[in-house]
C-alpha positions as CSV (number, residue, x, y, z in Angstrom):
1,X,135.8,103.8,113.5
2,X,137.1,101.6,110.7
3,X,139.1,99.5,113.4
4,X,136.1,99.0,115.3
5,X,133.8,97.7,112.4
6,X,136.5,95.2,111.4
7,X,136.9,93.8,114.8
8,X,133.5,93.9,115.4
9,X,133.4,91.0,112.0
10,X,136.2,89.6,112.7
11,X,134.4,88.6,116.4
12,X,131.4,88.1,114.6
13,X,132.9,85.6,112.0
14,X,135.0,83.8,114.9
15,X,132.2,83.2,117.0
16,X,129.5,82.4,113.9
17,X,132.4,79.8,112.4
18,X,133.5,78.1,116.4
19,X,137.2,79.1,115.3
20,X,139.9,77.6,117.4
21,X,141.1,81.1,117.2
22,X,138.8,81.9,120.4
23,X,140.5,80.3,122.5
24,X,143.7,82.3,121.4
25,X,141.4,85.5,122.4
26,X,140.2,84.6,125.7
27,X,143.3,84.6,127.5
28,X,144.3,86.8,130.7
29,X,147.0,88.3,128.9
30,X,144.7,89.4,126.4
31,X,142.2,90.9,129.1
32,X,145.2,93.2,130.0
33,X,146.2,94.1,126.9
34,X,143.2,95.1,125.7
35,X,142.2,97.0,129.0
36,X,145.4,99.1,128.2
37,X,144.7,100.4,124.9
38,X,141.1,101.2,126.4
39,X,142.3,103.5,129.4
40,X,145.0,104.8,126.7
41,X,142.1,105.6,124.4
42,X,140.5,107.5,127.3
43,X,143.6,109.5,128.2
44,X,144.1,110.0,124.3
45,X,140.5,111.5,124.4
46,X,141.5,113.6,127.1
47,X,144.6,115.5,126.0
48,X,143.3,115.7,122.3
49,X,146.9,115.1,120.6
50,X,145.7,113.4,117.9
51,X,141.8,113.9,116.6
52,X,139.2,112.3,118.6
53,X,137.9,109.8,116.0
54,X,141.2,107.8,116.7
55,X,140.8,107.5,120.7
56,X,137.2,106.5,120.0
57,X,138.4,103.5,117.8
58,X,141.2,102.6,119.8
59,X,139.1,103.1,122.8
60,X,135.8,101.1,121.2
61,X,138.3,97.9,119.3
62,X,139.8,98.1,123.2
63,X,136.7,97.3,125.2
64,X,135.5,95.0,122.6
65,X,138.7,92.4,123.1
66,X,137.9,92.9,126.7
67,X,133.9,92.3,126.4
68,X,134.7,88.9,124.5
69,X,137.5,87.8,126.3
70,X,136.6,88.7,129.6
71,X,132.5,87.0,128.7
72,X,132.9,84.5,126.7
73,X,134.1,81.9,129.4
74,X,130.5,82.4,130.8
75,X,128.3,81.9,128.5
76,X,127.9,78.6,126.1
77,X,130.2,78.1,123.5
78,X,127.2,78.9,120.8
79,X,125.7,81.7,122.8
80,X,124.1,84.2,120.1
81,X,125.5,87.2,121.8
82,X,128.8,86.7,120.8
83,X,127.6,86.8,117.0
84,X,124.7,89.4,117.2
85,X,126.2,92.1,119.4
86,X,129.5,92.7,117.1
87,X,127.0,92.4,113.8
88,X,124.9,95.2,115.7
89,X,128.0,97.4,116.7
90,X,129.8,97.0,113.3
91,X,125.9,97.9,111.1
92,X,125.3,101.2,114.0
93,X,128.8,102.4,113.4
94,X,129.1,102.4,109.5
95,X,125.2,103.6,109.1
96,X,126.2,106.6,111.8
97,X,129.1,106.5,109.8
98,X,127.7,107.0,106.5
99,X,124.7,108.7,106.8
100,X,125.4,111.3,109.7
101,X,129.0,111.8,109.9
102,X,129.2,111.3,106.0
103,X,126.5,114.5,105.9
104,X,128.4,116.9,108.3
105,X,128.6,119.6,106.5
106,X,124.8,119.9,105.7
107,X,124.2,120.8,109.4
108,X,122.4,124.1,109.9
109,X,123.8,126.9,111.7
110,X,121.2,126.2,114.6
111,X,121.5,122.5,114.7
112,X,125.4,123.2,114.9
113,X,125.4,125.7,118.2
114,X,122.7,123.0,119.7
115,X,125.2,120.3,118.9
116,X,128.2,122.9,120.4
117,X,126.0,123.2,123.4
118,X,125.8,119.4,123.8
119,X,129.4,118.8,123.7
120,X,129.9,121.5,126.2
121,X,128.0,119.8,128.4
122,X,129.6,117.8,131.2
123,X,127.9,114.6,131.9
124,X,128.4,113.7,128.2
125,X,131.6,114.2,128.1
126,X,133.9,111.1,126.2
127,X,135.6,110.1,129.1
128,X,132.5,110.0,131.1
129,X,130.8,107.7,128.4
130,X,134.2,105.4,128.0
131,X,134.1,105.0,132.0
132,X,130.7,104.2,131.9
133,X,131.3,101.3,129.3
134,X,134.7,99.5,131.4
135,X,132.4,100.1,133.8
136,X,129.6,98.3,132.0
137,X,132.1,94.6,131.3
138,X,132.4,94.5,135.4
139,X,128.4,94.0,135.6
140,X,127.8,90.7,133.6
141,X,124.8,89.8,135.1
142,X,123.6,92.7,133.0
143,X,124.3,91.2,129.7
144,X,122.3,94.3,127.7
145,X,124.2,97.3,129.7
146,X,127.6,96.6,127.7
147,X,125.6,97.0,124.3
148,X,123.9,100.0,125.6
149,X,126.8,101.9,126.7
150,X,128.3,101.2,123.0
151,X,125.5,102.8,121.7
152,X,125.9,105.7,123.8
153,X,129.7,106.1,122.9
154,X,128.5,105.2,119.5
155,X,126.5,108.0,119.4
156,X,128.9,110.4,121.5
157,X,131.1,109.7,118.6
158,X,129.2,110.7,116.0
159,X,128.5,114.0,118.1
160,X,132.7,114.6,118.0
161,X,132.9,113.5,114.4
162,X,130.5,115.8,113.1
163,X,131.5,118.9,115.2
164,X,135.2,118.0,114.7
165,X,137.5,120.7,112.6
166,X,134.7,123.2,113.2
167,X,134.9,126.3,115.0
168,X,133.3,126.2,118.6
């Protein structure tokens, strides 16, 4: 999710450097925008035009505009969440990146049908996942449930990537 990382720094750097820029990113219009390449990165997941690694960035970069946007008014102007959480997403997607998806095809055969029988399975499904993290911005109150659900798509990605282009 090369878009994802970069966005991810680009946040990080805005809100580590009080940028004027953030004020540019915190509109409505933004919100909206934003929330629209999300819910077309879940539809995109679900008719599987393109691969799946693309709807997960477009999906993931997506909900990250939102999070910030849609947060940032409520919290302090140098709240730390605005610098760690991208520095945490951006480091858990290129290490998953480099050292799991990068080492795909050293999977055994019996790690690869548990992995098949994973994605099979229903409650894990993408779209499940990327509903549960819009779902996640709503609840603010629950600052850590946003960074969570990342993780979980994080790793739900990884579980596409690495089974992605192989037989089922």
């Amino acid at each position: 999710m090369p878009l994802f990382i970069a966005l991810s720094l680009v946040l990080c750097f805005l809100a580590q450097t009080a940028s004027p820029l953030q004020d540019s990113l915190v509109t409505p219009l933004l919100i909206y925008i934003s929330l629209a390449v999300a819910i077309i990165g879940i539809f995109g997941s679900l008719f599987k035009k393109w691969s799946s690694i693309i709807w997960y960035d477009i999906f993931s970069s997506g909900t990250l505009l939102v999070w910030f946007a849609y947060w940032k008014p409520l919290f302090k102007d140098d709240s730390p969440i605005f610098f760690y959480y991208p520095v945490y997403f951006s480091l858990m997607t290129a290490f998953i990146t480099l050292f799991f998806i990068g080492g795909r095809d050293k999977i055994d055969k019996d790690s690869l049908r548990l992995m098949q029988v994973i994605d099979k399975r229903s409650i894990i499904q993408p779209w499940v996942v990327m509903l549960a993290v819009l779902g996640s911005l709503e609840l603010q109150q629950q600052f850590m449930l946003y960074p969570i659900m990342m993780t979980l798509l994080i790793f739900r990605f990884t579980l596409a990537s690495c089974l992605e282009g192989r037989s089922h």
